[in-house]
Every structure is written in C-alpha cells, then in structure tokens.
N, C-alpha and C positions, 0 to 999 in steps of 0.2 A: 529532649532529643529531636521531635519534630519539629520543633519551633526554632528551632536551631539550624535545623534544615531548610523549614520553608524561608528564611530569613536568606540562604545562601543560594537558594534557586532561584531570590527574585530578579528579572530582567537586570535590574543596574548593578548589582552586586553578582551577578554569575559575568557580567562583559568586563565587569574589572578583575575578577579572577582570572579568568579564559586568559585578556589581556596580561597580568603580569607573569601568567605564564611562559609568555614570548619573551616581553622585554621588561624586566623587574622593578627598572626606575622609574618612577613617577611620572617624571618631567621629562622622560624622552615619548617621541612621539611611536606609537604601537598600535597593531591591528588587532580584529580576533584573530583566532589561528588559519580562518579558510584560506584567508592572504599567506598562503608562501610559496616558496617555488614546485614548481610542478602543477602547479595551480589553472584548470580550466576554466576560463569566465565564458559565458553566454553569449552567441553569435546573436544577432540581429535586433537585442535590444540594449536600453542606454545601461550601464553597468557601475553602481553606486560601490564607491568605496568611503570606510569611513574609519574612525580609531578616535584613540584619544591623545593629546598633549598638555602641554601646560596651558591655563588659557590665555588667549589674546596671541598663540602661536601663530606663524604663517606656517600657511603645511602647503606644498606645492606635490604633486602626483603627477607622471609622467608614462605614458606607455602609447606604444604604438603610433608613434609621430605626433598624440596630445599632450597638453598641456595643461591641468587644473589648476589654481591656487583658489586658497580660501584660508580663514583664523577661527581656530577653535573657539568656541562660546567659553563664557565663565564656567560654565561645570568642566571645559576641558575636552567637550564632544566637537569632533569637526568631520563633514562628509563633502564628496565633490564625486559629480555624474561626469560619465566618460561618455562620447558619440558612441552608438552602437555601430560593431565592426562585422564582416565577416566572415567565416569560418577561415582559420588559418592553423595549421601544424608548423609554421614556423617558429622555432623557440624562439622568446624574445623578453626582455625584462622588465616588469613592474616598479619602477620607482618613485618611493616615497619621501620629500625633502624638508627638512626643519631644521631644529637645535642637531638633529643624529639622521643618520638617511638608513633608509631601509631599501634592499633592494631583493626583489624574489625573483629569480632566474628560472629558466625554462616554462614560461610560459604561454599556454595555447588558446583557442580560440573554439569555441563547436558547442554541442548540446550538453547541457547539467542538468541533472534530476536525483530528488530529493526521495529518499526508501526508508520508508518508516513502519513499524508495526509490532508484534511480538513474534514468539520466538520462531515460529516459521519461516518469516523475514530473515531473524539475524542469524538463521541457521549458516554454521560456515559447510565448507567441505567434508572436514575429517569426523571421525567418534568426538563424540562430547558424553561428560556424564548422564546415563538416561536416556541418549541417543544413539539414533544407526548413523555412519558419513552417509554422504550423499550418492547417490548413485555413480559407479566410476569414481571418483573423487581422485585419485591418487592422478591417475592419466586425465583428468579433465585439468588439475593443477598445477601438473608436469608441464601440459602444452600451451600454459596462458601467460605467454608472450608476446603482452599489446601496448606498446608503451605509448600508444596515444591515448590509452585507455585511462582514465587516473581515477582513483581508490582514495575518499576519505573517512576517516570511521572515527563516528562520534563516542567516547565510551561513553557508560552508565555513569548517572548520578548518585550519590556523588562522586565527584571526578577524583581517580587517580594523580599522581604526576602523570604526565604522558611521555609513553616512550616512543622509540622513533618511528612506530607505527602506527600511533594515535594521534590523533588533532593535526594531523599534517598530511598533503597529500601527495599521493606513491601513483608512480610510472605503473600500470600490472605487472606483474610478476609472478612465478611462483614463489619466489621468497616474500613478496608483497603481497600475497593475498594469506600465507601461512601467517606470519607473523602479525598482521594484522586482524584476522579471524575474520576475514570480509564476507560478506551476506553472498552464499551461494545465488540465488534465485537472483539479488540485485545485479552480481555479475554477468550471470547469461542473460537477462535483459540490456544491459549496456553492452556485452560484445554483440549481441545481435546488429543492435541501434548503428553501433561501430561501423561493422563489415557492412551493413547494408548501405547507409547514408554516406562513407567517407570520411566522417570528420570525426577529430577529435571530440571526446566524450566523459562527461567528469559526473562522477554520483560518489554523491553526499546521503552516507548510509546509518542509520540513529534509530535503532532499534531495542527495545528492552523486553524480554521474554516475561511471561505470566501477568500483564501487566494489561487492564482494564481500558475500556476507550476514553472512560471518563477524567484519566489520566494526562491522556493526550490534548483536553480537552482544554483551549483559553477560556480565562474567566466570565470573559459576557456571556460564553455559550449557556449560563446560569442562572443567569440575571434577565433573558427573556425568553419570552415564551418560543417554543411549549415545553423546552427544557424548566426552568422556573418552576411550571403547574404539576409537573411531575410527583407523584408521593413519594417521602424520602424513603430511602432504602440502605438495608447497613451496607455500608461498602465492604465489598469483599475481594479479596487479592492477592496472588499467590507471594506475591515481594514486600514483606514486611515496612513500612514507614511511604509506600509507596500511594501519596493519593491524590484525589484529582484536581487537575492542573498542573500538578507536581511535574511531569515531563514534558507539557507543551514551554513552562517556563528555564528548562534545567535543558532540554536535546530538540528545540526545535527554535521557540523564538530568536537564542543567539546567530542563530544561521542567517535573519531575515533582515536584509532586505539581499542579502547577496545573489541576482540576476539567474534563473533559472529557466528551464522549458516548462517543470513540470511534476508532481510526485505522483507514488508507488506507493503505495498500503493492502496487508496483510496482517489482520487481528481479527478478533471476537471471539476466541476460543473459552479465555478467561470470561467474557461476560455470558456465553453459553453455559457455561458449566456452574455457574452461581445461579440458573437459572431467568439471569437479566435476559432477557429477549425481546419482549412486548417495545419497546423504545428504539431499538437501536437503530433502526432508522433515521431518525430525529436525531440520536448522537453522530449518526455518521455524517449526513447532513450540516449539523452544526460544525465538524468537525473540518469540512474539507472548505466551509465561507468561512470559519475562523482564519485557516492556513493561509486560503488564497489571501483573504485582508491582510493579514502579517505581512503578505509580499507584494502588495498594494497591485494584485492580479487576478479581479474578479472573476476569470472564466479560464487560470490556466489549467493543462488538460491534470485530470486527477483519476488512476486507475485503481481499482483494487480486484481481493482474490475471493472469487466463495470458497470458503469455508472447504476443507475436506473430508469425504464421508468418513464418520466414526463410529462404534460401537458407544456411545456415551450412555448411554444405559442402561450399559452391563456394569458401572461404575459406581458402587454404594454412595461413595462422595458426592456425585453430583446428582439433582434432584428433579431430572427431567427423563422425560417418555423418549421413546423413538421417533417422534414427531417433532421436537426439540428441535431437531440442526434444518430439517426444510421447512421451519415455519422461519427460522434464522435466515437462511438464502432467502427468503423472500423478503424478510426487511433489507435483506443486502441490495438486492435485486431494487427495490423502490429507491434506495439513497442514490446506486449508481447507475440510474436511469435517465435523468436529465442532460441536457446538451452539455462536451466537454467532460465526461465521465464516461466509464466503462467497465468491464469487468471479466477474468478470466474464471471457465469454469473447471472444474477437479474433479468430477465423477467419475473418470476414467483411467485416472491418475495415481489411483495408491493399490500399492499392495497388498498392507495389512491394517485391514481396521479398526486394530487396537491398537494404532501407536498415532499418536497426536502428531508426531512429525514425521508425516510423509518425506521417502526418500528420492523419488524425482520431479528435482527444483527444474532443472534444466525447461522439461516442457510449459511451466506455469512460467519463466522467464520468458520462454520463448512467446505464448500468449500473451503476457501484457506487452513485447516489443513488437507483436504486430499490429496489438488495438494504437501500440503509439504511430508505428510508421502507417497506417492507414488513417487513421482519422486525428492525428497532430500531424504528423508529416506528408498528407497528402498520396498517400502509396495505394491510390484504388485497387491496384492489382496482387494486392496482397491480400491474404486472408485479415480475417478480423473476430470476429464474433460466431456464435456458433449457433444453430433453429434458435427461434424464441419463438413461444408459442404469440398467435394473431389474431384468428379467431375460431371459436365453433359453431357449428352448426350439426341440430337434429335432428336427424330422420328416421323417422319410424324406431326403429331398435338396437339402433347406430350413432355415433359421433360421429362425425368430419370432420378433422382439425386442422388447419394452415398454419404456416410459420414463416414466421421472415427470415434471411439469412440460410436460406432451404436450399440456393442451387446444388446440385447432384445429392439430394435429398434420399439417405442407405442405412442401410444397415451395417454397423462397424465387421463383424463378424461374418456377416452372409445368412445367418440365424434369424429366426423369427424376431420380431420388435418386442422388445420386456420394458418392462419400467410401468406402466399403462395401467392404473385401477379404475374401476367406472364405476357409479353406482347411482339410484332410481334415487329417489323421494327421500326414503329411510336412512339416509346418509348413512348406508351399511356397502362401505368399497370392496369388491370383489376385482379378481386378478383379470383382466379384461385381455382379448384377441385385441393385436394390433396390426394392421396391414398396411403396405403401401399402395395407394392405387391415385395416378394421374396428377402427383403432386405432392396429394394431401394423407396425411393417415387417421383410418378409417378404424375405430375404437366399438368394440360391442362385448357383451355377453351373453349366453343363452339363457341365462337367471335375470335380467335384467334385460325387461319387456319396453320398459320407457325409460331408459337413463335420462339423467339431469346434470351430470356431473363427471368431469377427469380429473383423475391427478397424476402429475411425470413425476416419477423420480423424487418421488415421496415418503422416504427413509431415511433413518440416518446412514446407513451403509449403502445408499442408491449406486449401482452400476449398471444402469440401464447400455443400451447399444446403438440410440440413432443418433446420427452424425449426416454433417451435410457433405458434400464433393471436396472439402477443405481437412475433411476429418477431425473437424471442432464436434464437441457435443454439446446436444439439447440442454434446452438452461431447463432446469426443474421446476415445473407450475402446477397450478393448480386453477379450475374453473369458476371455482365455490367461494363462499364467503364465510363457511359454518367455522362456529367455533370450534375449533381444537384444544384438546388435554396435552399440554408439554410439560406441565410440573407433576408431580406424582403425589400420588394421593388431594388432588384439587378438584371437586366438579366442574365438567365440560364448563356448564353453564357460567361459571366465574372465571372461567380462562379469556382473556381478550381473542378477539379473532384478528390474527392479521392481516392486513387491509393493503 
C-alpha cells in the first residue's frame, strides 16, 4: 500500500496525473491545474509556464501582448518564461498554442503566496468534526466578496477527482470559500494584503492536518547535515501512511516553479506532542532552503506562526512537561530569525487551552499580513513584530531588560506586568515583580538577592500582558541556557537544552 503510494507521489508521476486531469489525451498539449482561468500570476517577476505535449511539439504561449514559442523535449516536457509585468486587474487571456489550444480566461496580474502547514492553517470557517467554526464565521463568510481575491486549494494526498472547487482557481466568494473549505487564517492574510496594497491577490493553499514537518520535508533535507547526523526516531503521526517527504512530493513540489512573492507556515503541533522538539529548528530551517530552491528563490519572504498556548500536559497521550511548548517557540524563534523570515505571536490569542484549534484566525492572518506589508512590501508605517527581548542587565537585586520593537512599550490590561520568573544561581524560578520604568522593565524578587536569570512567558498556557504601542505581544524568552525537563519521566540532565 505504501509503496504504491510513494510510487504516485513521485514528482513525475503526480504532474502526469495532476495533468490528465485537465486534459486526458496524451498528445494534446496540457498544463498542471494552477493554469486556468481565474488564475493570478506574479507581478514583477519573469513568470514560467510549462506542460506537457507530444514531443518534438511547437507549443507557442501568448499573454499580455507576449509571445513565447518553444518544442517539447523527447519526454514530452516544454516550458517558456514570460517578461515580468505589472500589477493589473485587467482580465485578460492566457493562451496556449499546439496540435489543440488551450485558453484560460480572466486573468490577473498582482501578489501569490503559497499557505502551508497543519491543521490550524487548513482550518476553514465553519464546525468541523472535533472543531469550534472560527470566530464570526457565518458573517465573516457572508461579506467576502473580493473577486480580485482568488482562492486555490490543493486537496490531500492522495488526490480525489477534483470538483469544481479543487485544483482550480475561484474569484472569493462566499460560495467559493464554503465549497472549497479555504484556509480561514490564509484568507484574512490575503484580504488584508488585498485592501491594503490594491492589487490583485492569488494564494495557493496546501495544507494537511496532524501531519509532521518531516513530511513537508524534500529529500536532501536528509541527506546532509545536520539533518543526516540526527538519531533516528520512530516516526510518529496522526495520518496513517503519511511519511516523510510524502507531502513536499504530493502538495507542494507540483506547484513549483509557478511565480510567487512568497509562503505562510503554521505546524508543529504533531511533532510537539510526540515529544520531537530538541531539532526542529534544523527542520524548519531545512524546510524553508528546501522550498525556496524548489522555486529557484533563495531569499523569498517565508512567515510562520508560534505555536498556541496549550494545556498539553494535561494530556496522557502526549509525553511532555509544561516546558514543552516554550522550549518549542524557541526553536521556532531561531529558525524564523534570519533575514527574509518572520513570525506571528499567539499568547494572547486563545481562549481555551485545551483545544488545539484556536478560534481566532482573523488576528494571526492579520499578523503575518503585516510582517508581509512591512518588511516584503516596504510598509514602514505599519506594525510588524511585537518587544523581543535585547538585552539584560544586573543590578544589585534587579534585572533591566530592553527590547526591540518596544515603541509605546504597556501593559495590555493597565495591570501589573505577569509573565516574568527570575531566579539566582539554584535555577529555582520564582514569580518575579515586573515594572516599567523609562523604557525598560525592571524584574526582581524579595527572595532573590542576586538573580542571574528571566524567563517571559514560559508556560505552556503563557498569557502574559506586555505589548508594545502596536498592541503586538512580547515574543517569549528566556536569559539562561540550563537544561530543561520537557519529556516526562527523563532527567533534567539528559534533556538537550535549547540553544
């Protein structure tokens, strides 16, 4: 059965499926599905179209006052780069010319971004089994009427036929987002992008719930270090025949090379709760140079989301401490640290934290459409990121802490500062005072004569209260480097510390 699978998800054998999905004969000439009408390509860069024919076919492509030809190779593969255009809401036509012509109508012109992750991502609007709808839902679905907006949705592997909401791309709608179960959170990230920028806006959404990063993961990410050096571990996963690699080859490689700004990521719940932790750094890392190479775009912008605070263990099944999900944000934290990355935070964000799917997507959409409009789209005046911690400093019986991203640096509530543990030598953290004074917040205890050490929002249910003048909240850190117990029943001392 696996092997029967993996066999079907390989790159050349899923673009010939995908393909005779469209066009079932052979020898006519066919794209994958992202080519059809309604279809948004990439403003301001060159824009590859490709398919297959007979070979030795001339395939001639036509759009926007260009002109391509070119003749499929012996396998039958032919591709031709368009000039980069841009941004236009003008519908206009796609055509493709051989033995049969292909023509894809209403065609636009503006920003595509690429939403991938588990099920938080593909969460739609409405009740699902085992889930709450999203917050509002019924009147968030009623009023999204953006037909420059356009909606692809990739389904699960393996593939259904696809109905006329799948593998095709839809004007928004409220019958376009019902019928197609489109990714709440992906949605209010793209009408933000929309209403703000002007332009036409296309997101390509490929999402699979319970489903590991190692999944997501291309092949070489395995083949070198420091993935490679890793000790193996049994893979575990809530989607039965689901394993790694399995969806970078089956809901992501087909999509590439097709002209994008940029992707969206929301996972590691599943590898939380199997206890995987100590690496994921390194996967995430691997995972976002895999994608950009796919799209031959080593620095396009790549966001994701921390994690949201959970009760995970209060949870027999899964086999981690309360330490668990903030030793997690902090590998999240290192992967989406580097230049061209980012990351929304969720401490403030749920309501009940025993339910793995938070119900309001709206604001976490809204955060990663402003890390995109300020720092990919140049929008200095817009929020972005929320304090990060910068540096400390000691005195006498005191922290000092500074943070970047601090202008009008508050308390969300008007309430004393919570979140804030401090602790001396004996790495025994007590609940620490937190004030604000002249910028900076000022950390102590009256048991705690010489501290050495803070940690923010260092729970798994953390709903600490400082926020900056943007009303973003503090990212969750830590000062220290000591090991932590996140698996249960494990000595400290044999836990990695995360770094």
């Amino acid at each position: 059965m696996f092997t029967r699978l993996r066999r079907l998800l390989r790159p050349g054998w899923l673009a010939l499926f995908l393909s005779a999905l469209i066009t079932p004969l052979p020898a006519e000439i066919r794209c994958p599905p992202l080519f059809s009408e309604h279809m948004v390509l990439q403003r301001d860069q060159p824009l590859p179209v490709w398919g297959e024919a007979a070979p030795g076919e001339t395939v001639t492509v036509t759009f926007a006052g260009q002109t391509r030809t070119t003749t499929a190779d012996p396998a039958g593969r032919w591709r031709v780069t368009l000039d980069a255009l841009p941004a236009s809401a003008e519908p206009r036509t796609l055509q493709i010319q051989g033995s049969n012509t292909l023509a894809f109508a209403d065609v636009l012109v503006g920003e595509v971004w690429f939403c991938s992750g588990q099920s938080n991502m593909e969460k739609f609007f409405g009740p699902r089994k085992g889930q709450k709808p999203v917050d509002n839902h019924e009147l968030e679905v009623a009023a999204a009427h953006y037909p420059r907006l356009r909606l692809f949705q990739v389904p699960h592997a393996p593939l259904p036929p696809p109905g006329p909401a799948l593998l095709h791309w839809l004007p928004c709608s409220p019958e376009a987002l019902s019928q197609s179960g489109f990714s709440a959170l992906a949605y209010y990230f793209g009408r933000q992008i929309h209403q703000t920028l002007g332009v036409p806006v296309g997101l390509i959404h490929s999402s699979f719930g319970g489903t590991r990063i190692e999944a997501w993961l291309p092949d070489e990410a395995f083949t070198a270090p420091p993935l490679r050096d890793l000790p193996d571990q049994p893979y575990f996963a809530w989607i039965a025949g689901v394993q790694r690699t399995e969806l970078f080859h089956s809901m992501v490689e087909p999509y590439a090379p097709y002209a994008l700004r940029g992707f969206l990521w929301y996972q590691g719940e599943t590898n939380l709760m199997a206890g995987n932790v100590a690496a994921y750094a390194e996967k995430q890392a691997a995972l976002i140079a895999g994608w950009r190479r796919a799209w031959g775009r080593p620095a396009a912008p790549f966001y994701g989301v921390l994690l949201a605070p959970m009760d995970y263990s209060r949870w027999e099944k899964f086999p981690v401490t309360d330490q668990a999900l903030p030793v997690f944000w902090e590998q999240q934290v290192r992967a989406f640290s580097p230049p061209g990355t980012g990351y929304a935070v969720t401490t403030d964000l749920v309501a009940d934290t025993h339910d793995i799917h938070p119900t309001n997507k709206r604001d976490i959409g809204l955060r990663l459409a402003g890390l995109a409009l300020a720092e990919t789209y140049g929008r200095a005046d817009l929020p972005a990121r929320g304090p990060t911690f910068a540096t400390m400093n000691i005195s006498g019986n005191r922290i000092e802490l500074t943070f970047d991203h601090a202008e009008g640096l508050r308390s969300r509530d008007g309430q004393a500062l919570t979140g804030f543990v401090i602790s001396a030598e004996n790495q025994t953290f007590l609940p620490a005072q937190a004030r604000l004074e002249a910028g900076k917040v000022i950390v102590s205890h009256e048991r705690v004569e010489k501290p050495v050490a803070v940690r923010f929002a260092w729970h798994e249910t953390a709903n600490p209260n400082l926020i900056n003048g943007a009303g973003l909240p503090a990212v969750p850190f830590r000062t220290d480097a000591w090991p932590i117990q996140y698996l249960r029943s494990v000595p400290a001392e044999s836990t990695p510390a995360a770094k």
